[in-house]
N, C-alpha and C positions, 0 to 999 in steps of 0.2 A: 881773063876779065870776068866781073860781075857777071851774073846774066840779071837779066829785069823783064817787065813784066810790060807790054804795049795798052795803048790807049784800045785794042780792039777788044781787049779782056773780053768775056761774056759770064763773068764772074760764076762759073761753074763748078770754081772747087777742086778740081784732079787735079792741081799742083799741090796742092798743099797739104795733102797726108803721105805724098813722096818724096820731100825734103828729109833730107837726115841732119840736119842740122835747124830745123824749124825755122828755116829763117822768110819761109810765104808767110804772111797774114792778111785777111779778109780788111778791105776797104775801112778806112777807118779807125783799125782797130790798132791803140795802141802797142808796143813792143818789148820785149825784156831782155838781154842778152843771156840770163839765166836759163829761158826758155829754152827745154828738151834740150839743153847742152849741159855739161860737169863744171862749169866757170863756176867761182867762188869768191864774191871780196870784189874788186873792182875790177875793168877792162878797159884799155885805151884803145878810142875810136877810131876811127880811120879819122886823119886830120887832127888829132893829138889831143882830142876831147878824151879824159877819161869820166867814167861812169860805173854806179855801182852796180852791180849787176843783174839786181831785182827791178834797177829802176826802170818805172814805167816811160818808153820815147814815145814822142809823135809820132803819128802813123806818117809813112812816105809819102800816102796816096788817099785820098777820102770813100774814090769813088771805085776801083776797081781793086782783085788785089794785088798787094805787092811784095817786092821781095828786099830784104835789110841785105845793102852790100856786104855791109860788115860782118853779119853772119852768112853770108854764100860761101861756097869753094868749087861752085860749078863741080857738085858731087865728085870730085878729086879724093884720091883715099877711100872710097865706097864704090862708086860705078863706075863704067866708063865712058859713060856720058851723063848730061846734065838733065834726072828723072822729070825733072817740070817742064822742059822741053818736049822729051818722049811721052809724055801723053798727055798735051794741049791739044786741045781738037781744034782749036784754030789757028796753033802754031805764033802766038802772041808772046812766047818767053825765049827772047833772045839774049845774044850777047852785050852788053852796053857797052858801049862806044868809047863812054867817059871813063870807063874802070879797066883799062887795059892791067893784066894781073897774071906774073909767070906761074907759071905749076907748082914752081917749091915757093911763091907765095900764097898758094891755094892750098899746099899742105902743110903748111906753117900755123896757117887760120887755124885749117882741122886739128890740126893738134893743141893750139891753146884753147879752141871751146870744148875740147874733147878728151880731158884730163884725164 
């Protein structure tokens, strides 16, 4: 599964230069699937939206930050656990509920954003 980001957030930033797939961003801020990934030309969303890959999406979240399912893989292929988790100091970046997701679909992701 996904992992996401709690309403506890204290929006402090140490998730988000330990993604390897860029998929945290700061409250607000819109999204790219291009972003710090090798995609190129378009991507199909989760739920069968495709998108080109520069384009800019609406943020998930306004006020704290947040994490793009679609670019997660709960660091599968890179670590052995999920880095934004390992160093939340208030432990706010858990699993999501709603994105239950096997491992060879977590490195299925990794390998299409990471050509």
């Amino acid at each position: 599964m996904a992992i996401m980001i709690t309403d506890e957030c204290i929006n402090c930033g140490a998730c988000e230069p330990e993604c390897p797939n860029n998929a945290i961003y700061e409250g607000g801020v819109e999204w790219a699937i291009s972003d710090g990934t090798g995609v190129k030309g378009t991507y199909v969303l989760e739920g069968g939206k495709e998108v080109g890959v520069d384009d800019q999406n609406m943020p998930v979240e306004e006020d704290f930050y947040f994490i793009v399912p679609d670019k997660c893989t709960e660091c599968k292929g890179f670590h052995e656990e999920p880095q934004c988790a390992a160093v939340c100091p208030v432990d706010c970046c858990v699993p999501d509920p709603e994105r239950e997701e096997t491992e060879e679909v977590l490195l299925t992701r990794k390998d299409r954003l990471h050509i």
